[in-house]
NUMAR-339988 format. One line per field, with one value per residue: residue in three letters; x, y, z of N, C-alpha, C in turn. Coordinates in steps of 0.2 Angstrom, whole numbers, plus 5000, padded with zeros to 4 digits. Layout:
REM residues N
donu = [ala ...]
nX = [X ...]
nY = [Y ...]
nZ = [Z ...]
caX = [X ...]
caY = [Y ...]
caZ = [Z ...]
cX = [X ...]
cY = [Y ...]
cZ = [Z ...]
//
This chain:
REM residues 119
donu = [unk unk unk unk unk unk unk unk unk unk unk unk unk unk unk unk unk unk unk unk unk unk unk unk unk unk unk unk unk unk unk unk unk unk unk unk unk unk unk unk unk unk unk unk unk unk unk unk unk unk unk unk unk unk unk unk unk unk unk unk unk unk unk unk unk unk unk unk unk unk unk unk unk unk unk unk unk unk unk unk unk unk unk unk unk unk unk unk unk unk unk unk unk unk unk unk unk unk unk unk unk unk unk unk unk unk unk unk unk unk unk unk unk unk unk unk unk unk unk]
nX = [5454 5456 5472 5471 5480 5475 5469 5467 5460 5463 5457 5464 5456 5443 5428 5421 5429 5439 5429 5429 5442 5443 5434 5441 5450 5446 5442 5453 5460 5473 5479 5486 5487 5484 5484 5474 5473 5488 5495 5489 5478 5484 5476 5474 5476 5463 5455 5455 5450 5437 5434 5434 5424 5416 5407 5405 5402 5412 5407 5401 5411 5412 5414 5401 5398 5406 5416 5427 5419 5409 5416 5424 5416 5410 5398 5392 5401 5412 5417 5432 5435 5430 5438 5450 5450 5448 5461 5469 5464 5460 5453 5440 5435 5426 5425 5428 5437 5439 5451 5451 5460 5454 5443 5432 5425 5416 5416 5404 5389 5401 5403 5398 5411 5414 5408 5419 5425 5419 5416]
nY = [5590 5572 5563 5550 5539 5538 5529 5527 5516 5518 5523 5530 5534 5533 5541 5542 5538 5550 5561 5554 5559 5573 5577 5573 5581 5594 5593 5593 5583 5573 5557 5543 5536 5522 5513 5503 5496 5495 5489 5475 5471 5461 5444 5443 5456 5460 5453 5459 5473 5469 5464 5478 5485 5478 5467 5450 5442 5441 5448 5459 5468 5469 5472 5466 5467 5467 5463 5450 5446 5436 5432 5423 5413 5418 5419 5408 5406 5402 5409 5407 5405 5419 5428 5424 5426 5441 5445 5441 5449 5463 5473 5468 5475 5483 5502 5520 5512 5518 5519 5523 5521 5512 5508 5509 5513 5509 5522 5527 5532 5545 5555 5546 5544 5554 5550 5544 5554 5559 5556]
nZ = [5629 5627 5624 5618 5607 5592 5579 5562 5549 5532 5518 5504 5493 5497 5499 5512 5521 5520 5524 5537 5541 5539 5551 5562 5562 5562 5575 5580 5582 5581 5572 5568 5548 5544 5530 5525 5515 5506 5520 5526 5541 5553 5556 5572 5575 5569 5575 5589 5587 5581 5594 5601 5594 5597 5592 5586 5574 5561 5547 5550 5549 5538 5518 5508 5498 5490 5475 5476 5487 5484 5473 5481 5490 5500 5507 5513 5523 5538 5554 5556 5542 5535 5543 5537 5524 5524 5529 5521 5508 5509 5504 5508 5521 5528 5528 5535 5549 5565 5576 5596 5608 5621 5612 5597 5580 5565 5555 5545 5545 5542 5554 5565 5569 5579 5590 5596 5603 5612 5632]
caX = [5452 5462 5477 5472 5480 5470 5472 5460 5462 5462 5456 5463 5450 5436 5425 5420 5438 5443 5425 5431 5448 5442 5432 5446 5457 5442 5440 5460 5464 5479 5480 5488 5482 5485 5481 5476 5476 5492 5497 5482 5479 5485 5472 5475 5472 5456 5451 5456 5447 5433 5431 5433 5419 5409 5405 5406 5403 5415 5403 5398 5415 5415 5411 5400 5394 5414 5415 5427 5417 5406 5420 5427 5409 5410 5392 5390 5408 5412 5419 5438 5437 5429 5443 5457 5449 5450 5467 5470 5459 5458 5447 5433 5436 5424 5432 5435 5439 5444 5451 5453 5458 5451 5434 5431 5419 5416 5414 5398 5393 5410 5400 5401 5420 5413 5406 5423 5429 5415 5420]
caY = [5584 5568 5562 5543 5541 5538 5525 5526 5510 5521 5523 5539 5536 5533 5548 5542 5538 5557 5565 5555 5563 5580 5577 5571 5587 5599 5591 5593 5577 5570 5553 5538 5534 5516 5511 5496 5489 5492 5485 5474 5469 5454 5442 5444 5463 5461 5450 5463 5477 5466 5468 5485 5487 5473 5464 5442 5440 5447 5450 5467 5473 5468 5475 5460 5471 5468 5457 5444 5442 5432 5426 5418 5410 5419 5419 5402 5405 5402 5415 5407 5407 5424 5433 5423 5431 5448 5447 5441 5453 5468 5477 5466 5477 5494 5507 5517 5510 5523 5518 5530 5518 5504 5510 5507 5515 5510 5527 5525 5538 5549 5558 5540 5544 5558 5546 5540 5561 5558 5553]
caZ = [5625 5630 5621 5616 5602 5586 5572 5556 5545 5529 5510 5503 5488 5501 5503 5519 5523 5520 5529 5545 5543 5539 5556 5566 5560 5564 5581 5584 5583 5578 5570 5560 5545 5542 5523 5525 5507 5507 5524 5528 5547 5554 5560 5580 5574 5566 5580 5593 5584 5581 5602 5603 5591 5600 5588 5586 5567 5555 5542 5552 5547 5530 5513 5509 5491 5483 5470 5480 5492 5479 5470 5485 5490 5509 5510 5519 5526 5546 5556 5554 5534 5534 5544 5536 5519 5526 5531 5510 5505 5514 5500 5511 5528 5529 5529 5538 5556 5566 5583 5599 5616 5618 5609 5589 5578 5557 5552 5542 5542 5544 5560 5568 5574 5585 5597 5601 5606 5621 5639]
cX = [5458 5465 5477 5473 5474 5473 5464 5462 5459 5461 5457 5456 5444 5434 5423 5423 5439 5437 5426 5435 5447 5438 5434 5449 5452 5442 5448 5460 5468 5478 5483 5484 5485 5482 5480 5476 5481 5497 5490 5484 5479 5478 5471 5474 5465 5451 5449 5451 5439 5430 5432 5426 5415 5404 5409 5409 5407 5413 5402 5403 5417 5410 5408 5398 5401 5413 5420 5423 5412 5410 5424 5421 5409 5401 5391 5397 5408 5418 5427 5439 5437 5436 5450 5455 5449 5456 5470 5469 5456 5455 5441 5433 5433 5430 5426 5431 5444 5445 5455 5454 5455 5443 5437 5425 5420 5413 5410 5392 5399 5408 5401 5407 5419 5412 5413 5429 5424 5418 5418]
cY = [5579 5567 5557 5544 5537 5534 5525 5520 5514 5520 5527 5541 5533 5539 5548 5543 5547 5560 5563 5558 5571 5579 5579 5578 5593 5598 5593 5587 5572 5562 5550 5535 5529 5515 5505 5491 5488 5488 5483 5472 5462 5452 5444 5450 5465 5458 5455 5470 5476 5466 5473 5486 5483 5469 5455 5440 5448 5450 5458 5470 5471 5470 5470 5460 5468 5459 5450 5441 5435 5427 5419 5414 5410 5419 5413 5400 5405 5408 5417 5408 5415 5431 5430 5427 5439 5450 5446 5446 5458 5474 5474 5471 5482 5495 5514 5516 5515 5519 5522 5525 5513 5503 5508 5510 5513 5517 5529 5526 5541 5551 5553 5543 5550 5554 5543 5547 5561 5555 5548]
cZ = [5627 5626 5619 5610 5597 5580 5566 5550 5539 5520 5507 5497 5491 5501 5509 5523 5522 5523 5536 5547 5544 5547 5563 5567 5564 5571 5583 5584 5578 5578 5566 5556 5541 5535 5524 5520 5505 5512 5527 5536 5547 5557 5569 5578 5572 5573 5586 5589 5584 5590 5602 5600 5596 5595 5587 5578 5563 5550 5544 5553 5541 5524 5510 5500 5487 5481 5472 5485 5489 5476 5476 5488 5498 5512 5515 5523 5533 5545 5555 5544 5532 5535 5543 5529 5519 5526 5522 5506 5508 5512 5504 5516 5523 5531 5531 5547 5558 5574 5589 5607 5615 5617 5601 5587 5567 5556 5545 5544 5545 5552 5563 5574 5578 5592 5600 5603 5611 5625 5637]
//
């Protein structure tokens, strides 16, 4: 198995957050497990992540259901408001973002994070 390292952007009170981790462990793979509510990503990381997943709108890495995203009125928000309120509010990012390499997968379901233990 190769050695890239592994970062999971993590929620210990996520279940899907601990089904990816239990996945990772079974698989042998060692990782960091970034929390990122209490250290959120910077912009330039969100960005970057945001390529690796392949993905343009931030929306398709956000919790669009939490009760900010509402209060803050992100519905008709552009692409810069959206990933400045991320980085504010890093309850908005799914979870979890696992990353292995310069690959990404939201772990949604937790199986997900397997596709980035293939060549």
């Amino acid at each position: 198995m190769s050695e890239e390292e592994t970062t999971v952007w993590f929620n210990p009170s996520c279940s899907k957050c601990r089904g990816a981790r239990d996945l990772l462990s079974e698989q042998g793979v060692e990782a960091n497990y970034l929390e990122y509510l209490q250290q959120a990503p910077s912009r330039a990381e969100l960005e970057r992540v945001m390529g690796l997943l392949g993905i343009d709108d931030p929306r398709q890495m956000m919790r669009t259901g939490e009760p900010v995203y509402a209060q803050l009125g992100l519905d008709a928000a552009d692409r810069d408001r959206l990933l400045d309120a991320m980085v504010d509010h890093p309850v908005l990012i799914e979870r979890p973002v696992v990353i292995r390499g310069d690959r990404a997968v939201i772990g949604r379901p937790p199986e997900r994070v397997l596709e980035l233990l293939e060549p």
